[in-house]
C-alpha positions in Angstrom: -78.1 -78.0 5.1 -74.5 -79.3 5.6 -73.1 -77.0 8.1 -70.0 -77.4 9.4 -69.0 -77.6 13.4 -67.4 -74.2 14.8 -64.3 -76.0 15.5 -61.0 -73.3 16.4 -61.0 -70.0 16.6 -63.1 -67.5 15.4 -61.2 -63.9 14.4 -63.4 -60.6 14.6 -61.7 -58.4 12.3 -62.9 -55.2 13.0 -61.9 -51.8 10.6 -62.6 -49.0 13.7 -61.9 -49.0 17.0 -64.1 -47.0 18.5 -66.8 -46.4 20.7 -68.9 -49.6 19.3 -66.3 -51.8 18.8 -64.9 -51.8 22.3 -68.4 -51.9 24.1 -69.0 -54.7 21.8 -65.4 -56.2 23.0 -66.1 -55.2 26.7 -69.5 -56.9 26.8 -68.5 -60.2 25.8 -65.7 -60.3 28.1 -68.5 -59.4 30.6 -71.0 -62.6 29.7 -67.8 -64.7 29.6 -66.9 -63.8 33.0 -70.2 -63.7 34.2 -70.4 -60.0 34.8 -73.3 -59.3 32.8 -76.3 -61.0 31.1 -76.3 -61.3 27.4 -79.1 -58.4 26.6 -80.1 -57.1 23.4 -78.5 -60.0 21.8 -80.5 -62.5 19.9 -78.1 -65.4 19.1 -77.4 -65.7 23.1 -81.2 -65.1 24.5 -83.9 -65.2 21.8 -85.7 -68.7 21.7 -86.8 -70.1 18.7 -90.6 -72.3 18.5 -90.0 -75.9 16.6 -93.0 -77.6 15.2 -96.8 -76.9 16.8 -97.5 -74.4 20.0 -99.0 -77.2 21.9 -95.7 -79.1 21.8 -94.2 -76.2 24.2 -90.3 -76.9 22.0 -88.8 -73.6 22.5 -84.9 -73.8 22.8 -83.0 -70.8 22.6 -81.5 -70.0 19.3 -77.8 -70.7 20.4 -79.1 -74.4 21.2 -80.8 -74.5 18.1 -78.2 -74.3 15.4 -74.1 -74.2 16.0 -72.8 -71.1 16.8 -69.3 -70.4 17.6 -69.0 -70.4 21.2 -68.1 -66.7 22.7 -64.8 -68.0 24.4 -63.3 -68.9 21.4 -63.9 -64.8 19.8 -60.2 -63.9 18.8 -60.4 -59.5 18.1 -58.5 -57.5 15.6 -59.1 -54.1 14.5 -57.8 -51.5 12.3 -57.7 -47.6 13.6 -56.5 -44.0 12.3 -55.4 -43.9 15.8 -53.0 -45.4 17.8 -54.7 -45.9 20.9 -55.5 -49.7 22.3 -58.9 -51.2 22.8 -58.5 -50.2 26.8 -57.5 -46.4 25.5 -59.8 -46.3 23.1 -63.3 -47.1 25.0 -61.8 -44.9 27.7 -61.6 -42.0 25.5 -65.0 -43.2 23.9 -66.6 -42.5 27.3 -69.4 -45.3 26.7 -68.3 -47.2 30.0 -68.2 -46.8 33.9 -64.5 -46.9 35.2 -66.0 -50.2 37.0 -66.9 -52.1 33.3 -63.3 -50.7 31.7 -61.4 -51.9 34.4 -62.6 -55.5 34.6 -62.5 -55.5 30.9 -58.9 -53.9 31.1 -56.7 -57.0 30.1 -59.1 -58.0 26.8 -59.2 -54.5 25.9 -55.3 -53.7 25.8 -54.7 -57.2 24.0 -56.6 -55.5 20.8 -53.8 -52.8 19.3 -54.6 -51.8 16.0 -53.2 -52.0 13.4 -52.4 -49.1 10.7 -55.8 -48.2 8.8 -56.8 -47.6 5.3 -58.0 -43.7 5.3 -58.8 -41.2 3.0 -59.9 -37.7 4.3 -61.9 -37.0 1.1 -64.1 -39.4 2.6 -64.0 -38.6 6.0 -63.6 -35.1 6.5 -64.2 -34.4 10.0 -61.5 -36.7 12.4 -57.6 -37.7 10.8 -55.2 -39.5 12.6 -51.4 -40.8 12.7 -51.9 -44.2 12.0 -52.4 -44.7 8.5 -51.2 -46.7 5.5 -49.4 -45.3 2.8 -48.8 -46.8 -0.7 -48.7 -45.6 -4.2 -52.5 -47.4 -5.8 -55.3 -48.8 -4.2 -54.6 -52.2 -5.2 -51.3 -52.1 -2.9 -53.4 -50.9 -0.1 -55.8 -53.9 -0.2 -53.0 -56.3 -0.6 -51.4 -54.8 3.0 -54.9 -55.9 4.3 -54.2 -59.0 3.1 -51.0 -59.7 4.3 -52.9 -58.3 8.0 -55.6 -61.0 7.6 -52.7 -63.7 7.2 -50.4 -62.6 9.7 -53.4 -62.3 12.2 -54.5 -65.9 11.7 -50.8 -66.6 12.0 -50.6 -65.1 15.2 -53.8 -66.0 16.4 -54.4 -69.5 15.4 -58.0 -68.7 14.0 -59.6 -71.4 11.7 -62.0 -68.8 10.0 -62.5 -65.3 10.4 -65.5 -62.4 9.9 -65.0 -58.7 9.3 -66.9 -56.4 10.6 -66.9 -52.3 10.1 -67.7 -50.5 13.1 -65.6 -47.4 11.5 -66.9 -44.3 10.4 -69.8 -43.4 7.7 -68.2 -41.9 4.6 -69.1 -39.2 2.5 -72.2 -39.8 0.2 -71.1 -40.4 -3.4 -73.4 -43.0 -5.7 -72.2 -46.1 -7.8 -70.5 -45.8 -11.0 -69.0 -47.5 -13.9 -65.6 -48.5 -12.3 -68.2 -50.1 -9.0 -70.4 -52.1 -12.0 -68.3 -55.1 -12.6 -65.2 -56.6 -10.8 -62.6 -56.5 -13.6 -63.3 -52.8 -13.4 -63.1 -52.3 -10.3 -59.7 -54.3 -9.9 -58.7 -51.9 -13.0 -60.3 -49.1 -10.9 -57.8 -50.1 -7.9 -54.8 -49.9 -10.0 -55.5 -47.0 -11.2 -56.0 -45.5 -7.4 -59.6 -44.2 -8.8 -60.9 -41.7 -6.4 -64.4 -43.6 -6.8 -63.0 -46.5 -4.5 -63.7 -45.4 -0.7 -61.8 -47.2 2.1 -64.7 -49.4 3.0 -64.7 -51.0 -0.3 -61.4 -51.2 0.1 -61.5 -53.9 3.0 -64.4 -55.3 1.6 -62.3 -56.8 -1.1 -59.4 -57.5 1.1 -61.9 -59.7 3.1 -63.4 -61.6 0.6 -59.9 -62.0 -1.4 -58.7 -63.8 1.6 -62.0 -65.9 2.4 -63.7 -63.5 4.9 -67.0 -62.8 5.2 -68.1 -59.1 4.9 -70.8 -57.0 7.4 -71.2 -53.2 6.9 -72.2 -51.5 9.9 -72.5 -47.9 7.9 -74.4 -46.2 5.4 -71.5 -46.2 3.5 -71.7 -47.6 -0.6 -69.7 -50.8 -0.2 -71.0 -54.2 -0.6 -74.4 -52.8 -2.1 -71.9 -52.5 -5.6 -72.1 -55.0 -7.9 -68.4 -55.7 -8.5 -68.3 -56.4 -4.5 -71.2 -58.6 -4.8 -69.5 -60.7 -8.1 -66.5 -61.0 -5.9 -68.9 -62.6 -3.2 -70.4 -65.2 -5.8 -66.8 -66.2 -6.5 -65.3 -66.4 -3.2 -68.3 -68.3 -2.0 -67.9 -65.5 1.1 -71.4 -64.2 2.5 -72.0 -59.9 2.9 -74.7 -58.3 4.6 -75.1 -54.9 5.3 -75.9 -51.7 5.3 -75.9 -49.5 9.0 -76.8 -51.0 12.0 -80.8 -50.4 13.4 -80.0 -48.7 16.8 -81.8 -45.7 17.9 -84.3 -43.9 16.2 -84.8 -45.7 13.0 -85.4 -48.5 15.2 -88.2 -47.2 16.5 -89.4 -46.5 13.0 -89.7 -49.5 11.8 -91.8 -50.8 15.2 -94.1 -48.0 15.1 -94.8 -47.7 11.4 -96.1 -50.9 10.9 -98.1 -50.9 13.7 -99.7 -47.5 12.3 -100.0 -49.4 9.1 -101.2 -52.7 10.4 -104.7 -50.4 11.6 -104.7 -48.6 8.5 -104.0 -45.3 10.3 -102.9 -42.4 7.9 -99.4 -40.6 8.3 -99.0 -37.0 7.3 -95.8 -36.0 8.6 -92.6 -38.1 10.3 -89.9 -35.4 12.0 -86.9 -36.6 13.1 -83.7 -35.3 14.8 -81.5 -36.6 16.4 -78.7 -35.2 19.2 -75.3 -37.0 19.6 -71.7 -36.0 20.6 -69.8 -39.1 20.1 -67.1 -39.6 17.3 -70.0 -40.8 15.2 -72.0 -37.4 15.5 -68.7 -35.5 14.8 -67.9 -37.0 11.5 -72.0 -36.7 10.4 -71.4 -32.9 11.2 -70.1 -32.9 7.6 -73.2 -32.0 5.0 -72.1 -35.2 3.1 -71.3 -37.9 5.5 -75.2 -36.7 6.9 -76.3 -37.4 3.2 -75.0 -41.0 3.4 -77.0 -41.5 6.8 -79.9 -39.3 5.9 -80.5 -42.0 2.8 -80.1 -44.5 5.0 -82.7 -43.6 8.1 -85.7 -42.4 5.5 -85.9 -45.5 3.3 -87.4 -46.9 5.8 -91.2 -45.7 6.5 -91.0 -45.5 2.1 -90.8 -49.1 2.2 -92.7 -50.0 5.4 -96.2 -47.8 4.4 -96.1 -48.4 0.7 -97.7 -45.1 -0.6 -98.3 -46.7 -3.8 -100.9 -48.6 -2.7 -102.5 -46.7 0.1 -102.8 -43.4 -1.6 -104.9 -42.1 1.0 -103.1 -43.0 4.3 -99.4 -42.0 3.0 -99.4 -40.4 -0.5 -98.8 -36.7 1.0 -96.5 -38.2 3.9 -93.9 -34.9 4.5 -90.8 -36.9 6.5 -87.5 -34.9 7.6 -84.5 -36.5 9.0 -82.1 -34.1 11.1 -78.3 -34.9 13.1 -76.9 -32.6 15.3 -73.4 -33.4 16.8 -74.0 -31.9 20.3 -70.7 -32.9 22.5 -71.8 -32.8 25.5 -74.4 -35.5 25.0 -71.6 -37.8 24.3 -72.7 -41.7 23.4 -75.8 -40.7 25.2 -78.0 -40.1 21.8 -81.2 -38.6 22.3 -83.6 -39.3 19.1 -86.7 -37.4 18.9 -89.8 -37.7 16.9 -92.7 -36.0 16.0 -95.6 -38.1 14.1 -98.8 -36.9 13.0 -101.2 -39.2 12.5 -105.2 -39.5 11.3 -108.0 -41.7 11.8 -111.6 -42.3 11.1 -113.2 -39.4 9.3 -109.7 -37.6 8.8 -109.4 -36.6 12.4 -105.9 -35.7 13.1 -103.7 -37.3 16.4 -100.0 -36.7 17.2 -97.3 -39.4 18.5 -94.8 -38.0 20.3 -91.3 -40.3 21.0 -88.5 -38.8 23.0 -85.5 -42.1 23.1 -83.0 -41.4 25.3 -80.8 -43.7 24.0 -77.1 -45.2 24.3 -76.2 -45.7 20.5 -72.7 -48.5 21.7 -75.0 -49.9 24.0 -78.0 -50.7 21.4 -75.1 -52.0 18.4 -72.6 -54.2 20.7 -75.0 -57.1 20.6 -75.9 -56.1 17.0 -72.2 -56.5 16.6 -72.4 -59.9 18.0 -75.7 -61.3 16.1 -74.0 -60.4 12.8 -70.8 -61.7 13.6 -71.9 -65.3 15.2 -74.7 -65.2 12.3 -72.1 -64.4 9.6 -70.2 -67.6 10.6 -73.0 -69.9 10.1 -74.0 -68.7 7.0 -69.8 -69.7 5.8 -69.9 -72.7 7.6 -72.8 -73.4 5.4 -72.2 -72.3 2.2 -74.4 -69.8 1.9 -72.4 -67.3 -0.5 -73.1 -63.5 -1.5 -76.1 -61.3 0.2 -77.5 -62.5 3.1 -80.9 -60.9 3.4 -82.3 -63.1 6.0 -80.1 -60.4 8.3 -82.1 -57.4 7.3 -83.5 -57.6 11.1 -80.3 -55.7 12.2 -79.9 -53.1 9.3 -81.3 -49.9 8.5 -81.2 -50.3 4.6 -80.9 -54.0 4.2 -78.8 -55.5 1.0 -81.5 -57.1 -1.1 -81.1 -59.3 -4.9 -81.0 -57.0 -7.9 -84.6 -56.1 -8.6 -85.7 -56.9 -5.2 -87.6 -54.0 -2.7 -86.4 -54.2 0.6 -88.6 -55.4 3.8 -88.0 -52.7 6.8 -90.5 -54.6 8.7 -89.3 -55.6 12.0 -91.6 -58.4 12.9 -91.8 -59.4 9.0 -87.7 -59.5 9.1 -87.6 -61.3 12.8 -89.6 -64.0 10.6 -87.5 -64.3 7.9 -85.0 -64.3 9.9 -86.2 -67.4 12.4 -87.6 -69.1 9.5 -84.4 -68.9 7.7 -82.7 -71.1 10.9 -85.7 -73.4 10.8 -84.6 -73.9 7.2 -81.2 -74.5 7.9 -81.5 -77.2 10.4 -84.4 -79.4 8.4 -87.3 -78.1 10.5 -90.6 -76.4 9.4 -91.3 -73.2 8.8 -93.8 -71.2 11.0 -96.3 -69.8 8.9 -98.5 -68.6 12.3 -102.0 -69.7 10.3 -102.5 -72.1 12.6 -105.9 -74.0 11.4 -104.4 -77.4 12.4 -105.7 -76.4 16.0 -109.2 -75.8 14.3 -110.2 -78.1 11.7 -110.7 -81.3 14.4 -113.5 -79.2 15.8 -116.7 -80.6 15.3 
């Protein structure tokens, strides 16, 4: 493919500054100052295998193809609150004192600026520093004019958005989301069907920004976002970052499945007190995410076509917003299993996770990933980054793969295809057929 260099700048533009965003922010100003290895992320420490095992060519993926180079990140964000990145992660409570102070002068550079909110959609946090105007239409303009003046200020050559803000309240697509000229009808009319994420979303991709959903949240999986995608010639992947539990998920499942090992019930609950847990305390922001986390084993076990594995599979997803628990998530599972002759086992998972900790580098993949794909022209959903999502964005008629190592495939072959080299199919009966 014809990608271009990263030359300049690169602008984050990130809609909530919270408790993900600043780890994310905090950790890069770590590798670039060599506090702190890279870990979790991909783009900065996976390698990549080129051509036959026996030729041992295993660069790392950022040598591979041309990422943007971490010192040239330029961050923006947009926040209900006032508080600065440096404010913000203190409050968040994701960070030693140690890790916030070193990271102090980054932090306090990002100040955001005045959020698109609507407490219909978020019912459970409000804060000061909002926009205000009389449609929906106005409100995505005063995005736009944000995007402009921060490459203004900034100097960026391109820019990515990412929302790292909070998961809205469930509500499913309609009429005004089925086709662009109504939903631009829809956002002069200030339809209450338009949330704040798909608000930015269009803001982005009017002013040549690619789009990444970090959330559950209905936004780029519309069709009237994903026309406006085709036309800008902007990439959008989403939807809600693979952290904690349903990461686990969708390594164990397929394992399970792999051995032909029958599933009869999946419980799941999770404990967190973060900002995150507060706002899922509502019944319908937990109906967005609960969608989200049990699509998942559906996909991965197919009980269509093993009837007799996973045809009675009984799976529960529970949130509990405990406080004191904080970013420290604890996800907890319970999986009953049977094998040969019906005989029933039990899997028991206990992740005591840090939920900023396992999405900062998520964060950074998509970002650095999100680039590439503009700097190569590849326009609308980008499903080659389902590794990183809980529901990945798929083409109309499509199923989605939840597959980890199937999606870590598609994902490496996808760079492979890129950059002109062959794919890895992992048959391997070139190393075979010279035998006698």
């Amino acid at each position: 493919m014809d990608t271009k260099a990263p030359e300049g700048k690169l602008g984050v533009l990130i809609p909530g500054l919270g408790a993900v965003s600043t780890t994310f922010i905090a950790g890069v100003d770590a590798i670039l100052n060599g506090r702190s290895a890279p870990i979790g992320s991909l783009t900065q420490m996976a390698t990549i295998r080129l051509g036959k095992r026996t030729e041992n060519n295993n660069p790392r993926i950022k040598d591979f193809v041309p990422l943007a180079e971490l010192k040239d990140l330029v961050f923006g964000a947009w926040d209900i609150f006032e508080d600065d990145g440096y404010q913000a992660a203190s409050k968040a409570g994701v960070l030693t004192s140690q890790d916030l102070d070193a990271a102090r002068g980054t932090l306090e550079s990002v100040k955001p600026m005045k959020a698109v909110f609507d407490h219909e959609y978020v019912k459970n946090i409000d804060g000061p520093n909002k926009k205000a105007a009389a449609t929906k239409m106005l409100l995505a303009e005063m995005l736009m004019d944000d995007i402009k003046s921060f490459r203004a200020k900034h100097n960026t050559t391109r820019e990515v958005m990412m929302w790292c803000a909070s998961t809205e309240v469930y509500i499913e697509p309609t009429d005004i989301h089925s086709s662009l000229e109504k939903f631009e009808a829809a956002l002069l009319n200030n339809d209450p069907g338009i949330a704040p994420s798909m608000i930015y979303a269009y803001a982005a991709l009017k002013s040549g920004v690619p789009f990444l959903m970090g959330a559950p949240n209905l936004t780029v999986d519309i069709p009237a976002i994903q026309e406006l995608a085709m036309l800008t010639k902007m990439p959008i992947a989403g939807k809600d970052f693979k952290t904690g539990q349903t990461l686990m998920k969708t390594i164990l499942a397929p394992g399970l499945k792999s051995r032909m090992l029958g599933v009869e019930g999946w419980f799941s609950t999770n404990i967190l007190g973060n900002r995150d847990g507060e706002v899922l305390d509502d019944p319908m922001a937990f109906k967005t995410k609960e969608v989200s986390k049990k699509g998942a084993l559906d996909y991965i076990l197919q009980a269509d076509s093993y009837p007799d594995l996973y045809k009675d599979l009984y799976h529960k997803v529970r949130i509990n917003y405990y406080p004191p628990r904080g970013d420290a998530k604890e996800g907890w599972d319970n999986i009953d299993i049977f094998g040969w002759m019906g005989y029933k086992m039990q899997i028991k998972v206990d992740f005591l996770c840090r939920d900023s900790i396992l999405a900062a580098p998520i964060v950074l993949d998509l970002v650095l990933f999100a680039d590439l794909a503009l700097r190569s022209n590849m326009r609308g959903i980008q499903e080659w980054l389902s590794f990183y999502f809980k529901a990945p964005m798929v083409a109309p008629g499509l199923y989605p793969e939840h597959d980890i190592f199937i999606q870590l495939t598609k994902l490496k072959n996808t760079l492979r295809w890129m950059m002109g080299e062959e794919l890895i199919t992992h048959v391997g009966h070139e190393y075979y057929d010279s035998y006698e």
